[in-house]
N, C-alpha and C positions, 0 to 999 in steps of 0.2 A: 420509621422504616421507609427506605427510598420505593417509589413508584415501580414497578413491573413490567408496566404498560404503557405503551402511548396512544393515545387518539388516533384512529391510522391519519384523519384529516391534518394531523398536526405534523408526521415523520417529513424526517429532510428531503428537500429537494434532490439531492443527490441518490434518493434509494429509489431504483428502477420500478416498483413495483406500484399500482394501483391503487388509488385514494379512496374506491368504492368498496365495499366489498363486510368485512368486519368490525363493528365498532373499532374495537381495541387491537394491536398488533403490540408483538414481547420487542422489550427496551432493551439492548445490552447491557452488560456489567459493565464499570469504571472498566477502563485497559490501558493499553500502549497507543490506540487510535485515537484522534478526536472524533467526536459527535457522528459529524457530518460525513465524513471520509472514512467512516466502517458498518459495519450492518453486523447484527445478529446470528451468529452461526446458523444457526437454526432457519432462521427465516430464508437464507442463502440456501438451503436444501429444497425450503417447500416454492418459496415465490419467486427463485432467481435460477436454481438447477431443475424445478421439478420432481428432483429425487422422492417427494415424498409429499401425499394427499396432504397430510394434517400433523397435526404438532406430534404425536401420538408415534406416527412411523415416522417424523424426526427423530424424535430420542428414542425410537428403537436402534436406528441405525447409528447415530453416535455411542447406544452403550453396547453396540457391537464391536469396539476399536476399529470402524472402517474408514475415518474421517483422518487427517493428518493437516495439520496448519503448523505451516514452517517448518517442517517434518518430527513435528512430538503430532502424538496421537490427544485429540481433542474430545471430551465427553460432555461440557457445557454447554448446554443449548441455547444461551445467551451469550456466550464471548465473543468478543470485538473483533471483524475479522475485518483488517483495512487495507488500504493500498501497499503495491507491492506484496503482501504475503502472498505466500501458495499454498496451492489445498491438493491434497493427494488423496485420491480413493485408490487403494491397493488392488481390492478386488477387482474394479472396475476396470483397470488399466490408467486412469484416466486422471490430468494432473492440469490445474489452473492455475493461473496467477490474476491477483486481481489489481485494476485498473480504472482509468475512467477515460469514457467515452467523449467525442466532442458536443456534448449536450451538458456534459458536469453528471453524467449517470454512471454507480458504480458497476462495474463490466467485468465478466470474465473472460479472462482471455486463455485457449488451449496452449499447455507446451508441453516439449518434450519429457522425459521421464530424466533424464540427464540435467534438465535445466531446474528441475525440484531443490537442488542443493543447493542453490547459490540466490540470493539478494541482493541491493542495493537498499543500502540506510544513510539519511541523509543527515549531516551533522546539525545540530540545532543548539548545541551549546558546548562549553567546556569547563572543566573547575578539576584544580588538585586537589589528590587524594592520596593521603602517607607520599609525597614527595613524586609524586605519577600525575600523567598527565590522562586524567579522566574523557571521553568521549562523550557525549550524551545525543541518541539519535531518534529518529526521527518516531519510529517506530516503541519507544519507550528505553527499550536497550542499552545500555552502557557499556564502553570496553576501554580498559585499561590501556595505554601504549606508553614506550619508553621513551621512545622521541620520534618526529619525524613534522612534515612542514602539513600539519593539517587545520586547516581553516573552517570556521563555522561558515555552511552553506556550501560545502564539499561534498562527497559522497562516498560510502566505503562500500564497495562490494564482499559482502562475511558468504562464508560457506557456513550451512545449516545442517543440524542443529547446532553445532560448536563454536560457530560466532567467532571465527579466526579472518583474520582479513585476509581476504587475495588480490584486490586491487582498492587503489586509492584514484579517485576521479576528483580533479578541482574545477571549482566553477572558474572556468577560464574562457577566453578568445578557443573558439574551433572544436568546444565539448560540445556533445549533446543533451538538450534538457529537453525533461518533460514538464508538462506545464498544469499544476495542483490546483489554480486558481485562476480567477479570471475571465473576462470573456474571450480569451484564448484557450480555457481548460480543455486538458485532451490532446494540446497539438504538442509535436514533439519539431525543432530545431535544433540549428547550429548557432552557437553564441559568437556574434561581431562585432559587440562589444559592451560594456560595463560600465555604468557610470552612476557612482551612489548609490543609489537603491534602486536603479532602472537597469535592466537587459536590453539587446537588442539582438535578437535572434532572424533566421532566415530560415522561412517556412516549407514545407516540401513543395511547394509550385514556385519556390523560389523570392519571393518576397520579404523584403525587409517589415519586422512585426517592432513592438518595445510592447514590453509587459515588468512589471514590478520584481523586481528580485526576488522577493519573498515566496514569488510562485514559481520559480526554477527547480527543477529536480533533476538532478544532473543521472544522467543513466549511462553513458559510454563517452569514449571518447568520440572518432571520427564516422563512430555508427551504434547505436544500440548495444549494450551488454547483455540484455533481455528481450525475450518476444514479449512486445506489450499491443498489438496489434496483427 
């Protein structure tokens, strides 16, 4: 039986929260996040919202249906909750998307109640399927398309929950990326250019940066598609 818990001394560097405190801190289930890049539903209520003293009035308030990740209603108090998703409290008014800050810490960020319905997922592979060309994203998610020019390391913006596409972002000259990795992590550019597996982005004070491809996260074109800051 897989482990429950981790050492809190052991959890990622990426989770905002305090190395002091309880032995043991709750592990996520497997998901659609890696490791590092998602926290614990649960533990995003008590050690990152506040919402709640102890483990106890966490899962009161997820088995209340108050919680919303990606807009399905979430009652696990270990699921994977990673970059880019958003989290809807109903009651509350109140609607996050989640991020990382330029420390590599993961962040929430406030947005509008309008902006709950829409994502950006970023292509991570491709493979036919019954004669279809299969998507595979970044977030776990797969979607079907009949044709069209999309490239692994592109970006689909789906509207939530039904995962339809409304816009196709490619990692190209003059998108914007955010940046997943790296001792850039957090910052967000304009891409000037491409070469192999290197970027060369232009930072918001205007400077030319390079960072590795594989840390690009393409989010709009000529400006952000999302509030992530």
């Amino acid at each position: 039986m897989a482990k429950q818990h981790l050492a809190r001394l052991t959890i990622p560097n990426t989770w905002p929260i305090k190395r002091r405190g309880t032995v043991f801190i709750t592990k996520q289930d497997p998901g659609p996040h890696s490791f590092g890049l998602s926290m614990p539903l649960g533990i995003l209520l008590k050690e990152v919202l506040g919402f709640a003293k102890n483990t106890k009035e966490a899962k009161k308030i997820l088995g209340s249906n108050e919680v919303k990740i990606d807009c399905k209603q979430r009652k696990n108090f270990r699921f994977p909750v990673g970059i880019f998703d958003t989290i809807e409290f109903p009651h509350l008014s109140e609607c996050f998307r989640v991020a990382l800050d330029k420390k590599g810490k993961i962040t929430l960020v406030k947005i509008k109640k309008e902006e709950v319905g829409i994502k950006p997922a970023k292509i991570i592979g491709k493979s036919i399927v019954n004669g279809k060309m299969q998507l595979n994203l970044y977030d776990g998610k797969n979607i079907i398309v009949n044709e069209g020019a999309y490239k692994v390391g592109d970006t689909l913006v789906v509207s939530l929950p039904d995962q339809k596409i409304t816009s196709h972002l490619k990692l190209g000259k003059k998108y914007t990326i955010f940046l997943i990795g790296g001792k850039h992590i957090g910052e967000t550019g304009i891409v000037e250019d491409i070469d192999k597996n290197k970027i060369v982005y232009r930072d918001s004070q205007g400077n030319l940066v390079e960072t590795l491809k594989k840390y690009a996260f393409v989010i709009g074109d000529s400006k952000p598609s999302i509030t992530i800051g």
